[in-house]
PDBQT receptor file of N, H, CA, C and O in Angstrom, charges set to zero:
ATOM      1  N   UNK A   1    -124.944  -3.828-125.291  1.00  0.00    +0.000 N 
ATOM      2  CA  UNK A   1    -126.207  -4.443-125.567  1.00  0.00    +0.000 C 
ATOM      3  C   UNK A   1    -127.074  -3.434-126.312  1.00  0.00    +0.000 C 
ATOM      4  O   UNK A   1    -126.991  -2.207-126.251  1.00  0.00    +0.000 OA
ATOM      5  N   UNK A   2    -128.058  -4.297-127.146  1.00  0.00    +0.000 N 
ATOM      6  H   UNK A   2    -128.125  -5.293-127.196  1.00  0.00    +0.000 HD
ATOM      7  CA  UNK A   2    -128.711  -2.809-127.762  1.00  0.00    +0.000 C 
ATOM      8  C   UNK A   2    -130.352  -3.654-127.187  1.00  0.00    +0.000 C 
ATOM      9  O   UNK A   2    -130.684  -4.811-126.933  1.00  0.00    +0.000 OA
ATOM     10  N   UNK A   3    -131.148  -2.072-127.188  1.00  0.00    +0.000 N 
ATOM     11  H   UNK A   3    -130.878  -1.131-127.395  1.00  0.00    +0.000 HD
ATOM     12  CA  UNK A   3    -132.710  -2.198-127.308  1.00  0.00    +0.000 C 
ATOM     13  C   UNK A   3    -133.348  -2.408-128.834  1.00  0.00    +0.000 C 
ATOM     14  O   UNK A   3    -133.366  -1.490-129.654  1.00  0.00    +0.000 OA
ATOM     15  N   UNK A   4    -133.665  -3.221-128.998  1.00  0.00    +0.000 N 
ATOM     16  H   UNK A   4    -133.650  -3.967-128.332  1.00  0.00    +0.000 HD
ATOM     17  CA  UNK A   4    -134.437  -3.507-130.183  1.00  0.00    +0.000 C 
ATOM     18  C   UNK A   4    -136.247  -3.648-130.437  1.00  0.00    +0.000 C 
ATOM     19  O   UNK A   4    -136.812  -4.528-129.787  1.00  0.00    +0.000 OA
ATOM     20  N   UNK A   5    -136.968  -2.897-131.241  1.00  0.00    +0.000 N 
ATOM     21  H   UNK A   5    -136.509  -2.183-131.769  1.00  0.00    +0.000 HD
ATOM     22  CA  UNK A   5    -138.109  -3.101-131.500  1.00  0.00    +0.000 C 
ATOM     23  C   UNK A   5    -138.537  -4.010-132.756  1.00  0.00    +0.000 C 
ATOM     24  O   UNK A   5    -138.329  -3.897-133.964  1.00  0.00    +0.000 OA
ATOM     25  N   UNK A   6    -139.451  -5.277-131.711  1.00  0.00    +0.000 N 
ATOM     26  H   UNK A   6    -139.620  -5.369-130.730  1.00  0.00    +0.000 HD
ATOM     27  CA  UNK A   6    -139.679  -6.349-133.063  1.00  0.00    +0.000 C 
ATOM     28  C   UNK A   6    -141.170  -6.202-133.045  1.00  0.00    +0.000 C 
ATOM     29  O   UNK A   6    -141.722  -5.676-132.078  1.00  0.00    +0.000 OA
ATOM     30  N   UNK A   7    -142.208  -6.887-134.632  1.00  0.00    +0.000 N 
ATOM     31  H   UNK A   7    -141.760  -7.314-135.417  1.00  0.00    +0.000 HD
ATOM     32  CA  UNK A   7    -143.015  -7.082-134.327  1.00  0.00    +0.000 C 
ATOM     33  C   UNK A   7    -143.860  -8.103-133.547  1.00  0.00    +0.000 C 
ATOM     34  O   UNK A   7    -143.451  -9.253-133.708  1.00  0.00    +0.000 OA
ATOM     35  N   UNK A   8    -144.777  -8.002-132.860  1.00  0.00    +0.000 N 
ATOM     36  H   UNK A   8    -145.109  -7.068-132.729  1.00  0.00    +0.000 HD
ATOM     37  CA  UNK A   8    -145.341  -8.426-131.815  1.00  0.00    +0.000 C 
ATOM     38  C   UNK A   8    -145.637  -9.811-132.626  1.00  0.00    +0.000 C 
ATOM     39  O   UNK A   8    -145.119 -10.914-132.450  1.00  0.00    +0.000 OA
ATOM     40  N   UNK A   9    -146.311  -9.542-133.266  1.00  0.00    +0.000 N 
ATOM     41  H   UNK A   9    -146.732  -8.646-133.409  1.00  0.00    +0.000 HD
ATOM     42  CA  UNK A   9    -147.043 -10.531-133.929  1.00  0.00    +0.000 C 
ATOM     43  C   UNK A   9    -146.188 -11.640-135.015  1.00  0.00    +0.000 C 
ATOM     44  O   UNK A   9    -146.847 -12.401-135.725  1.00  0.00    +0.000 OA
ATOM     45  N   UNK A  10    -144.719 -11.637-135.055  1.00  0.00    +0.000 N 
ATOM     46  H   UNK A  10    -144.184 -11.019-134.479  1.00  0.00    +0.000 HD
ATOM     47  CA  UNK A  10    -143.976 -12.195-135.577  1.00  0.00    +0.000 C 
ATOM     48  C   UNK A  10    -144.221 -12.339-137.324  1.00  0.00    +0.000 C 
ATOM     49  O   UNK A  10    -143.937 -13.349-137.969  1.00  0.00    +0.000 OA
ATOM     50  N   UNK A  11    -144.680 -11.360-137.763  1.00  0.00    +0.000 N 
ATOM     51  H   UNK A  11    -144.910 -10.540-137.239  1.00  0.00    +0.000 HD
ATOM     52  CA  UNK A  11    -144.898 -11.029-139.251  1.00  0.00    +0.000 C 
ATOM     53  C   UNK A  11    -143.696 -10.785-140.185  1.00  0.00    +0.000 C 
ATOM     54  O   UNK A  11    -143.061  -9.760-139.938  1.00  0.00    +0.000 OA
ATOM     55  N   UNK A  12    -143.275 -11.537-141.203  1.00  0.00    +0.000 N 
ATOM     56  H   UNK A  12    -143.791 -12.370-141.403  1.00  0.00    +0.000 HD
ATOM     57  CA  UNK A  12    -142.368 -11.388-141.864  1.00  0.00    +0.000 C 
ATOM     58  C   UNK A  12    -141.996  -9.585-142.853  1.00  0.00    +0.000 C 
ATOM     59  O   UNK A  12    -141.045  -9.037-143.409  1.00  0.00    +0.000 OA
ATOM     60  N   UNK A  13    -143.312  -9.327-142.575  1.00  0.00    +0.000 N 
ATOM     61  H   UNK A  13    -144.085  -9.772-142.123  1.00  0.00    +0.000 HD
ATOM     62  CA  UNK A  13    -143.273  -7.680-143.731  1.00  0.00    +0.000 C 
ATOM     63  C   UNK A  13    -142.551  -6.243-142.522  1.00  0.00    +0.000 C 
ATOM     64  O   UNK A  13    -142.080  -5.114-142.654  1.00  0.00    +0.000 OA
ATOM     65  N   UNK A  14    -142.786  -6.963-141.686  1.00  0.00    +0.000 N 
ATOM     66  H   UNK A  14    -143.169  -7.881-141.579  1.00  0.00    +0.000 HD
ATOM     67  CA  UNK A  14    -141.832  -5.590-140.841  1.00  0.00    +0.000 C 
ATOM     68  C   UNK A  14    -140.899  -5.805-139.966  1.00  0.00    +0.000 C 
ATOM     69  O   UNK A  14    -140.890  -6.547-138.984  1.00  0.00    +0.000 OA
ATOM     70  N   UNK A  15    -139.963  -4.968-140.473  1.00  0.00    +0.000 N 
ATOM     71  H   UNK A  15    -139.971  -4.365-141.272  1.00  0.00    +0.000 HD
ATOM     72  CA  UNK A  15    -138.929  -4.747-139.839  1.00  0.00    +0.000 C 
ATOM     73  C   UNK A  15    -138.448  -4.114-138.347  1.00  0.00    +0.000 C 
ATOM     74  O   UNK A  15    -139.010  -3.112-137.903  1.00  0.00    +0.000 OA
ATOM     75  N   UNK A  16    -137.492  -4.707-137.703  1.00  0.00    +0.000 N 
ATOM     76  H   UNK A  16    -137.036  -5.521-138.064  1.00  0.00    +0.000 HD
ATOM     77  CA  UNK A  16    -137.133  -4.578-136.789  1.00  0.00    +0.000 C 
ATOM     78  C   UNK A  16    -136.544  -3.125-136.667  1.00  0.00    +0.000 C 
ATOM     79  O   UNK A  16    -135.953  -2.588-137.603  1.00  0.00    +0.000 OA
ATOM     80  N   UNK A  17    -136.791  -2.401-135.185  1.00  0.00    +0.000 N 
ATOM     81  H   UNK A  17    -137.272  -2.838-134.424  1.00  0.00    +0.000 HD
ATOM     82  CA  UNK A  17    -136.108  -0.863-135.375  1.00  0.00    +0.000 C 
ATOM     83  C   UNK A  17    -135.248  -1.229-134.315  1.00  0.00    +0.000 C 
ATOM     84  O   UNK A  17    -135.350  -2.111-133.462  1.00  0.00    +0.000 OA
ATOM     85  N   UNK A  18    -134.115  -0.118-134.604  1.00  0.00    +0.000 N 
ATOM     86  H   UNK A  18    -134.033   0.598-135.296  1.00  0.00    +0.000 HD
ATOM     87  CA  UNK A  18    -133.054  -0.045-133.006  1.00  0.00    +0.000 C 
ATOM     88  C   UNK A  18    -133.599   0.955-132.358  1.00  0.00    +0.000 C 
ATOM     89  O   UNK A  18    -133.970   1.923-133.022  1.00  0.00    +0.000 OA
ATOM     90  N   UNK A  19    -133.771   0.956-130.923  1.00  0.00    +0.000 N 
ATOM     91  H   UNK A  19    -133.469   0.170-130.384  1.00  0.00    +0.000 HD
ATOM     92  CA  UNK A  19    -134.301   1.800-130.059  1.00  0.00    +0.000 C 
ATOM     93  C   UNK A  19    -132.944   2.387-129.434  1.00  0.00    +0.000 C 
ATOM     94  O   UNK A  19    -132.904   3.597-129.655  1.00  0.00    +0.000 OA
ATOM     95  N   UNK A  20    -132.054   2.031-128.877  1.00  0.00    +0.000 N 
ATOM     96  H   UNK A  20    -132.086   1.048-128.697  1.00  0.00    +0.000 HD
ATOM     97  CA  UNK A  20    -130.266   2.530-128.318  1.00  0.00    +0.000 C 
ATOM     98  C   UNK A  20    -129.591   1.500-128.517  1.00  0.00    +0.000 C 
ATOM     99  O   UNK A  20    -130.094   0.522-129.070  1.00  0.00    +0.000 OA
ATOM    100  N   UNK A  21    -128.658   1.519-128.213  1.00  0.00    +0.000 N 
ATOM    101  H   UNK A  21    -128.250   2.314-127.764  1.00  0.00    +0.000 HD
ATOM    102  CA  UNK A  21    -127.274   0.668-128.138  1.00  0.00    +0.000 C 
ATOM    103  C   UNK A  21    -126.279   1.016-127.052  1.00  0.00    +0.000 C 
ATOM    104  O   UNK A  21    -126.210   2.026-126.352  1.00  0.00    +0.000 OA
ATOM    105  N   UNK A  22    -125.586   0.016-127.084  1.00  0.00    +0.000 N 
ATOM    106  H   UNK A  22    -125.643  -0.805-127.653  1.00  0.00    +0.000 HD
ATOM    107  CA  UNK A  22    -124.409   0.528-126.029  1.00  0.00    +0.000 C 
ATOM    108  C   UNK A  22    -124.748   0.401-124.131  1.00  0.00    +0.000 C 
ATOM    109  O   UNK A  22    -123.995   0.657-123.192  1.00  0.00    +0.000 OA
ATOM    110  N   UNK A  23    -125.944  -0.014-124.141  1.00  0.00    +0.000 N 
ATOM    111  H   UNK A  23    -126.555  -0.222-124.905  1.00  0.00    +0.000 HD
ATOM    112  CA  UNK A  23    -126.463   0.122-122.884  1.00  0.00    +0.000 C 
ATOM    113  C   UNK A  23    -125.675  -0.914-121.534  1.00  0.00    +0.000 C 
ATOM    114  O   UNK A  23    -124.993  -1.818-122.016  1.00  0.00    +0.000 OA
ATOM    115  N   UNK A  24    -125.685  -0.898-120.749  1.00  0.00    +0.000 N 
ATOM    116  H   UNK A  24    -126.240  -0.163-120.358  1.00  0.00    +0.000 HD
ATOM    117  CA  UNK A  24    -125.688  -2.001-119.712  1.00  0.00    +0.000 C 
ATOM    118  C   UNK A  24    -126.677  -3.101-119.788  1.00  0.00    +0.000 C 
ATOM    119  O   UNK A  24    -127.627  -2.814-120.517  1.00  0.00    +0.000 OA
ATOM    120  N   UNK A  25    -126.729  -4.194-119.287  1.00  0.00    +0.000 N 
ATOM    121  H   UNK A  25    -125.958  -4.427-118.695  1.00  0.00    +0.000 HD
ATOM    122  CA  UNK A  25    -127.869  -5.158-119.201  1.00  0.00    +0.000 C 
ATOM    123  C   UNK A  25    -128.456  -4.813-118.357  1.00  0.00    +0.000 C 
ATOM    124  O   UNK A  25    -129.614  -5.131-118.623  1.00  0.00    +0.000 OA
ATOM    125  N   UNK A  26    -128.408  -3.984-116.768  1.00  0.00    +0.000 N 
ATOM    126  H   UNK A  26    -127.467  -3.726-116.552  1.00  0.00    +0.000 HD
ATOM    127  CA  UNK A  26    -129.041  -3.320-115.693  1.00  0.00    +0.000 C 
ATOM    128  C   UNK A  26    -129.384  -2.543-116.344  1.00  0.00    +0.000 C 
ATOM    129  O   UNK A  26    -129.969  -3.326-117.092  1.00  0.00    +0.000 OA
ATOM    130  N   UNK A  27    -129.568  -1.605-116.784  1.00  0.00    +0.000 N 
ATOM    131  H   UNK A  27    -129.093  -0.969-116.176  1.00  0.00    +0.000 HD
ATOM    132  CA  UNK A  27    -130.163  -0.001-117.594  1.00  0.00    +0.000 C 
ATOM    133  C   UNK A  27    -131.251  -1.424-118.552  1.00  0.00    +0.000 C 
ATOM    134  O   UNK A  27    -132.457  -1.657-118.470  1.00  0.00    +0.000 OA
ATOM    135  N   UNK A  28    -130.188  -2.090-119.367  1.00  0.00    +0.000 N 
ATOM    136  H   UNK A  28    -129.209  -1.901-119.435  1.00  0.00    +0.000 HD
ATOM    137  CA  UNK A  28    -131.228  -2.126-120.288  1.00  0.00    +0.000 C 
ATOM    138  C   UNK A  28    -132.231  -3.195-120.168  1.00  0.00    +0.000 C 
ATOM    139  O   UNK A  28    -133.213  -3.005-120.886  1.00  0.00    +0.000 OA
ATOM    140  N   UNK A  29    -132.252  -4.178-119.517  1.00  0.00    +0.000 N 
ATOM    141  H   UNK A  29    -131.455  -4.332-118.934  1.00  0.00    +0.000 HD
ATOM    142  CA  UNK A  29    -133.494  -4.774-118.378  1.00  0.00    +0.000 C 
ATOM    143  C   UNK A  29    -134.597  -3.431-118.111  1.00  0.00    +0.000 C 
ATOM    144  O   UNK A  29    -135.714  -3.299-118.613  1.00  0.00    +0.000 OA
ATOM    145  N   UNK A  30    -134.086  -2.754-117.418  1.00  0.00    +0.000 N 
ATOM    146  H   UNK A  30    -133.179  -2.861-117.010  1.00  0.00    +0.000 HD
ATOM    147  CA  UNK A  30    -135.085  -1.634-116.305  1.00  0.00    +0.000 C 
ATOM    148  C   UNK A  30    -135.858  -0.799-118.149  1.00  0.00    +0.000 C 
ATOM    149  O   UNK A  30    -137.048  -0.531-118.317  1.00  0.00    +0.000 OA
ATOM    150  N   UNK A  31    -134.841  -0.611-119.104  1.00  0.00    +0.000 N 
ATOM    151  H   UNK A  31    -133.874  -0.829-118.967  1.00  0.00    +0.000 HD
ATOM    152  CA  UNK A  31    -135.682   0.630-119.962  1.00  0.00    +0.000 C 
ATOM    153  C   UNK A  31    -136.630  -0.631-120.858  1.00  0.00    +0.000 C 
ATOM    154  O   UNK A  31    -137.708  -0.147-121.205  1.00  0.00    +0.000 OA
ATOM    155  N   UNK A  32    -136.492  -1.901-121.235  1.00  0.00    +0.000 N 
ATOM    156  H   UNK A  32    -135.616  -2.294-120.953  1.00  0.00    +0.000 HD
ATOM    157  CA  UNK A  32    -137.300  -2.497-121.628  1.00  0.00    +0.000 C 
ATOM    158  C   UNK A  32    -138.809  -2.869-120.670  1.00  0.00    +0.000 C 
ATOM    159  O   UNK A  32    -139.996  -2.829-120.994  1.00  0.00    +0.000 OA
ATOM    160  N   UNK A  33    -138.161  -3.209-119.455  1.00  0.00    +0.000 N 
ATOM    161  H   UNK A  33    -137.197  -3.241-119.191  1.00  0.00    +0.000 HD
ATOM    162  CA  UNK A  33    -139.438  -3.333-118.922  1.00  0.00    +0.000 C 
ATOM    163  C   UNK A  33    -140.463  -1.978-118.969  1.00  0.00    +0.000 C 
ATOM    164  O   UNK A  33    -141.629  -2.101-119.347  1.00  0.00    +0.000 OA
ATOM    165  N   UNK A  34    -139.983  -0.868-118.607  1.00  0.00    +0.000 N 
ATOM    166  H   UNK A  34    -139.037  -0.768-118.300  1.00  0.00    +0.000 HD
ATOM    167  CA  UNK A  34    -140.861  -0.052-119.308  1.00  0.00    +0.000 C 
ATOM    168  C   UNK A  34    -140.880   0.349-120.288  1.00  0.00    +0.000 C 
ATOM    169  O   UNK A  34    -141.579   1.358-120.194  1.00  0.00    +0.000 OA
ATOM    170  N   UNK A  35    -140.414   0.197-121.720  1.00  0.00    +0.000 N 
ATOM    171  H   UNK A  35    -139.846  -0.622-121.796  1.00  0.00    +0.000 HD
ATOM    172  CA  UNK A  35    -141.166   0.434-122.923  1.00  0.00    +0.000 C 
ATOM    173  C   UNK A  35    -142.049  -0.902-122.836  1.00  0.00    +0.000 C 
ATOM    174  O   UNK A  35    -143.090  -0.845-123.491  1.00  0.00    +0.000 OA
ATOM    175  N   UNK A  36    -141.867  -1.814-122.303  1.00  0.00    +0.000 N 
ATOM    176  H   UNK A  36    -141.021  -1.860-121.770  1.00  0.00    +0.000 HD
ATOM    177  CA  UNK A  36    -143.316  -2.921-122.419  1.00  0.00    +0.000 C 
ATOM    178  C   UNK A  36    -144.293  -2.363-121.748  1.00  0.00    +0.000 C 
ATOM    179  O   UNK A  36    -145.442  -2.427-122.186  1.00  0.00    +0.000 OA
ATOM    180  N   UNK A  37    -144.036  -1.801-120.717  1.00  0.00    +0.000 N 
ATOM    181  H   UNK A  37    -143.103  -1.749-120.362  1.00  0.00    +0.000 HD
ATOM    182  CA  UNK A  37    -145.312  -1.762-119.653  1.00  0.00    +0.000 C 
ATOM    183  C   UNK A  37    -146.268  -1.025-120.656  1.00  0.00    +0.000 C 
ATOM    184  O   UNK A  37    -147.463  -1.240-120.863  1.00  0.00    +0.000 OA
ATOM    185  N   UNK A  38    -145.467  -0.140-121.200  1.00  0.00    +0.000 N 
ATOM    186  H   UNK A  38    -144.497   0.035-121.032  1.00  0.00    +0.000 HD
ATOM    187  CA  UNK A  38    -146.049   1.759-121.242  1.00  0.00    +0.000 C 
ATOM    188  C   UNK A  38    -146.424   1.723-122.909  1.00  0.00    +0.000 C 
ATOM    189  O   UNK A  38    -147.207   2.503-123.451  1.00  0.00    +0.000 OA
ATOM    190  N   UNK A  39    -145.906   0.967-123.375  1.00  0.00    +0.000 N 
ATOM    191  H   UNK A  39    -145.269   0.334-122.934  1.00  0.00    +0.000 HD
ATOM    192  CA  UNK A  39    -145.859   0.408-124.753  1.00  0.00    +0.000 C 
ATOM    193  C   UNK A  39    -146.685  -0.860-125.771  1.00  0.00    +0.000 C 
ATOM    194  O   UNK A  39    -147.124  -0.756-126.916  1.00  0.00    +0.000 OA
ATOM    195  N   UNK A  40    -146.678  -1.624-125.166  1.00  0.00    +0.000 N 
ATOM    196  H   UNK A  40    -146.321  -1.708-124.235  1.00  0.00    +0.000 HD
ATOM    197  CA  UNK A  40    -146.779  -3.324-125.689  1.00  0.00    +0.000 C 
ATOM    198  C   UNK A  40    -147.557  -3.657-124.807  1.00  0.00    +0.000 C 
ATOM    199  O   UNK A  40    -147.721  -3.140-123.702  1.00  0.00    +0.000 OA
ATOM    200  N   UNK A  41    -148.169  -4.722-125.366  1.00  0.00    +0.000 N 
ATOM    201  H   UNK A  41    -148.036  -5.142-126.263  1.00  0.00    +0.000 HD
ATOM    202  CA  UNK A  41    -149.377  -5.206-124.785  1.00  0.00    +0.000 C 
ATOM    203  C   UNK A  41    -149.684  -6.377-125.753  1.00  0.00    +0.000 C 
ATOM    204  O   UNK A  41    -149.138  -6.787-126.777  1.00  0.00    +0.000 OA
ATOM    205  N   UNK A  42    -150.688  -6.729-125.090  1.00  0.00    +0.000 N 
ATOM    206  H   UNK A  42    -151.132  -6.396-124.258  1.00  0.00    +0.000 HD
ATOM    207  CA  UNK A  42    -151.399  -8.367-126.254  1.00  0.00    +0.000 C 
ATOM    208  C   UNK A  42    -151.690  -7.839-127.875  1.00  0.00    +0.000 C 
ATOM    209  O   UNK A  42    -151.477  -8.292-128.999  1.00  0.00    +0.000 OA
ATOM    210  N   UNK A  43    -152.156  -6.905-127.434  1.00  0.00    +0.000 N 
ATOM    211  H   UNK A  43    -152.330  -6.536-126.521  1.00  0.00    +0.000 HD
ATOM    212  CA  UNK A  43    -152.703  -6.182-129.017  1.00  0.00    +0.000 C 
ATOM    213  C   UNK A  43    -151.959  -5.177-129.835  1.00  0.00    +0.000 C 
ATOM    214  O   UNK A  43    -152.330  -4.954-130.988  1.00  0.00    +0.000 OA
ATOM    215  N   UNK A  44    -150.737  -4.436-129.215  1.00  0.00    +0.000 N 
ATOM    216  H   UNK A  44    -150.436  -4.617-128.279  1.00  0.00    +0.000 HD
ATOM    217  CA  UNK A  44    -149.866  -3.617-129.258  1.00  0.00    +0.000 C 
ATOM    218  C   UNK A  44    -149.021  -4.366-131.100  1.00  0.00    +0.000 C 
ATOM    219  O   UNK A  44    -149.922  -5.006-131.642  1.00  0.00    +0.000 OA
ATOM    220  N   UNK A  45    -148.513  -4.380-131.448  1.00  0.00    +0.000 N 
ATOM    221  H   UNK A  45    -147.780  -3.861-131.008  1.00  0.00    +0.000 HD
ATOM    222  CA  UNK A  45    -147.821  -4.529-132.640  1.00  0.00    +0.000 C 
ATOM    223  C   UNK A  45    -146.308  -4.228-132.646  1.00  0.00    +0.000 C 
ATOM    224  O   UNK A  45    -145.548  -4.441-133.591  1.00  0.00    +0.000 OA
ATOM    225  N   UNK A  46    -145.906  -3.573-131.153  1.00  0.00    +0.000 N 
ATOM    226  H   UNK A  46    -146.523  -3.400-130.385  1.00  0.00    +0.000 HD
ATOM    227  CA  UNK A  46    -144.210  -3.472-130.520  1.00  0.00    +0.000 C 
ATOM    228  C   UNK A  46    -144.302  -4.899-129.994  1.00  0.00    +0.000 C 
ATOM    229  O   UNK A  46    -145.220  -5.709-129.865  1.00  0.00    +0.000 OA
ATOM    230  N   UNK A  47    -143.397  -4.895-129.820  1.00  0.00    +0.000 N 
ATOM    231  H   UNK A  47    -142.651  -4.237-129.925  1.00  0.00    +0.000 HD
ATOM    232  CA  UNK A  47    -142.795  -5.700-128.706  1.00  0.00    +0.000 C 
ATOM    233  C   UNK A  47    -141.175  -5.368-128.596  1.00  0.00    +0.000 C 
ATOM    234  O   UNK A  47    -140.428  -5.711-129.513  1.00  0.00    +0.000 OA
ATOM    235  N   UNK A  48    -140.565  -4.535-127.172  1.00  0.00    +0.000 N 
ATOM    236  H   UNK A  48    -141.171  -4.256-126.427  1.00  0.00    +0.000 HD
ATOM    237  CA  UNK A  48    -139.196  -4.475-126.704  1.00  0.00    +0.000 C 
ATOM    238  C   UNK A  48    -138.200  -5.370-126.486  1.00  0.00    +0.000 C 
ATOM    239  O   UNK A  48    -138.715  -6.013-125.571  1.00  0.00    +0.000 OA
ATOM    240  N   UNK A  49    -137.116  -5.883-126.677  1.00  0.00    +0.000 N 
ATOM    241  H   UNK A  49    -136.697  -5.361-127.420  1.00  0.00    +0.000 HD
ATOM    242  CA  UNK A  49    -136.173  -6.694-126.490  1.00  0.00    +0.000 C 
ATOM    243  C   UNK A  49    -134.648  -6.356-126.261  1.00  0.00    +0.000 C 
ATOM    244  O   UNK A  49    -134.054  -5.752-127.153  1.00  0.00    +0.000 OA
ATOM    245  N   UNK A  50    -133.966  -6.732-125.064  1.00  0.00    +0.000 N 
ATOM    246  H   UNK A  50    -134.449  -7.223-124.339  1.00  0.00    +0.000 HD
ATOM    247  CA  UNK A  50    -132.662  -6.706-125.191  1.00  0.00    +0.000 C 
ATOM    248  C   UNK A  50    -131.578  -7.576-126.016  1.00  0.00    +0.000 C 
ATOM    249  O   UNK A  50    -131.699  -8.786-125.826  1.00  0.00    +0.000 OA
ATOM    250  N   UNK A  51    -130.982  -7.356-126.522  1.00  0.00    +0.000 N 
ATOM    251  H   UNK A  51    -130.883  -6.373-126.677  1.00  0.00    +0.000 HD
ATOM    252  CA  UNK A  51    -130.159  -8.258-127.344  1.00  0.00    +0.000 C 
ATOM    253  C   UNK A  51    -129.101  -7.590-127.070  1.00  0.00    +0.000 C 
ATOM    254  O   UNK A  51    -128.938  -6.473-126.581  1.00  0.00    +0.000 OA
ATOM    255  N   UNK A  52    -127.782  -9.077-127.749  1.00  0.00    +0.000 N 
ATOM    256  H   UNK A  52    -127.914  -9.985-128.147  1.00  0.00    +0.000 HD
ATOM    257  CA  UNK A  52    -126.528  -8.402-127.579  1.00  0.00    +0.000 C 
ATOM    258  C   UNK A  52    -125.899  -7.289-128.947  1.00  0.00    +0.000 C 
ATOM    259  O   UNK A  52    -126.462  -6.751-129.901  1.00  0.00    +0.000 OA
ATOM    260  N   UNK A  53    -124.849  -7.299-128.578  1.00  0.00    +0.000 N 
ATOM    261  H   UNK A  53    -124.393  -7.736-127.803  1.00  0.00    +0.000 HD
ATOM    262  CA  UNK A  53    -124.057  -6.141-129.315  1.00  0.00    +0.000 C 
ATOM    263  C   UNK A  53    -124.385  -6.859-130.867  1.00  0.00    +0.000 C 
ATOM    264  O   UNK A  53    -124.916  -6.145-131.718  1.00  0.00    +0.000 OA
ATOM    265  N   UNK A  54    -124.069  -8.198-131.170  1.00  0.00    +0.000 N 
ATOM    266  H   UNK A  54    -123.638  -8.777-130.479  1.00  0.00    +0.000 HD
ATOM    267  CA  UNK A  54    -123.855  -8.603-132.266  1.00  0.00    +0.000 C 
ATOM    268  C   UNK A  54    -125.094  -9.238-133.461  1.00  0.00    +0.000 C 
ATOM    269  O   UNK A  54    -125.018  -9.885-134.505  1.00  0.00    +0.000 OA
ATOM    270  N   UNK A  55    -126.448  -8.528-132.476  1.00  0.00    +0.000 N 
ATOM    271  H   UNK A  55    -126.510  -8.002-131.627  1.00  0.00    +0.000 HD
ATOM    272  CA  UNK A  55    -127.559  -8.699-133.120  1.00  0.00    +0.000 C 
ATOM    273  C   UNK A  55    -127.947  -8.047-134.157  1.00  0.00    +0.000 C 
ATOM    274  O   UNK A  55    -128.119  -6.844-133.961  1.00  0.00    +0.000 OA
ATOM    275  N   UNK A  56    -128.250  -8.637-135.752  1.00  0.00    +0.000 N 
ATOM    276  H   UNK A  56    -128.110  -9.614-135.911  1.00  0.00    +0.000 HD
ATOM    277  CA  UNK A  56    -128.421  -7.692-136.912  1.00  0.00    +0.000 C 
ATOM    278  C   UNK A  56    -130.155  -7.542-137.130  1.00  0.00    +0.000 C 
ATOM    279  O   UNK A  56    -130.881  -8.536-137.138  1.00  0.00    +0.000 OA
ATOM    280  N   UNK A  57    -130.475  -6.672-137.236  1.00  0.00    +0.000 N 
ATOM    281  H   UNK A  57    -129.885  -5.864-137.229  1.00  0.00    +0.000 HD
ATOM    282  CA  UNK A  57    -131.819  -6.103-137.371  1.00  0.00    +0.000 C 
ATOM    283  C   UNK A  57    -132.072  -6.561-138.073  1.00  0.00    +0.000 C 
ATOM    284  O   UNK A  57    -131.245  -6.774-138.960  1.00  0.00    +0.000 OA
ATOM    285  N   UNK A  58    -133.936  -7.240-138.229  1.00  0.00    +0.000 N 
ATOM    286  H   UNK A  58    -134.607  -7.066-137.508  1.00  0.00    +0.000 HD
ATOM    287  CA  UNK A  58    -134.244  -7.879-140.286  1.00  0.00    +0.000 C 
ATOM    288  C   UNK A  58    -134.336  -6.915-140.314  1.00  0.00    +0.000 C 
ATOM    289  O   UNK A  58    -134.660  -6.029-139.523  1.00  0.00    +0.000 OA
ATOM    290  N   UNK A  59    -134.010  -6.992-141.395  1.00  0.00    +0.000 N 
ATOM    291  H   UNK A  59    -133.746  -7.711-142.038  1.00  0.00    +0.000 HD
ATOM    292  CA  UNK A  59    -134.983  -5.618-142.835  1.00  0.00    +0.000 C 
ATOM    293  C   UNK A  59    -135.826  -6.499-143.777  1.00  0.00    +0.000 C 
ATOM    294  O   UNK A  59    -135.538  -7.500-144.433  1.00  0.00    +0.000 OA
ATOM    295  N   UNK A  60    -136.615  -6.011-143.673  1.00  0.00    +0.000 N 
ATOM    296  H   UNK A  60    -136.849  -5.197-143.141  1.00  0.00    +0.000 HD
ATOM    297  CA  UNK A  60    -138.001  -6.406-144.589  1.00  0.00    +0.000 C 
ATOM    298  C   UNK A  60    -137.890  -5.804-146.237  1.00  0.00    +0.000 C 
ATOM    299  O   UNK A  60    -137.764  -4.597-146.442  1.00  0.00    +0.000 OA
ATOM    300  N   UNK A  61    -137.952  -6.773-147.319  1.00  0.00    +0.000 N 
ATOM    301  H   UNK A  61    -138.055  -7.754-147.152  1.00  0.00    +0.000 HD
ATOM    302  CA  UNK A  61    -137.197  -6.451-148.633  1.00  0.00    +0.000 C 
ATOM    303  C   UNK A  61    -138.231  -6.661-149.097  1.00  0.00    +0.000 C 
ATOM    304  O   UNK A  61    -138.736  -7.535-148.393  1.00  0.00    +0.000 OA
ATOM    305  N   UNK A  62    -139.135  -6.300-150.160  1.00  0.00    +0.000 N 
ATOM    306  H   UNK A  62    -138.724  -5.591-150.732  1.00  0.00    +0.000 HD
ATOM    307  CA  UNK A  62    -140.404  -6.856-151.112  1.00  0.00    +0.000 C 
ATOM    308  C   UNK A  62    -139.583  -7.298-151.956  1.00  0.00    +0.000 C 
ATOM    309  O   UNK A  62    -139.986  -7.865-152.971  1.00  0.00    +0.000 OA
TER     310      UNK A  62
């Protein structure tokens, strides 16, 4: 499973980052909930997500 950073605000101009990969869904449950806590918020512009192995990152192209 990988950790992925999307934008909060669902904006087409930015791109998604990989935070790890390879994780467990137990590990990676527990490390998302805290990059949200500690991280993300209503106003924040992260937002953390688990996804699986076969998830492709956007990339944002002008």
């Amino acid at each position: 499973m990988k950790i992925v950073c999307i934008d909060n605000f669902d904006r087409e101009s930015v791109s998604d980052k990989l935070v790890c990969e390879n994780v467990s869904e137990h590990y990676g449950n527990a490390i998302v909930d805290f990059l949200n806590e500690k991280f993300s918020g209503d106003y924040s512009s992260d937002f953390y997500k688990l996804t699986d192995d076969k998830y492709e990152l956007y990339k944002w192209e002008p």
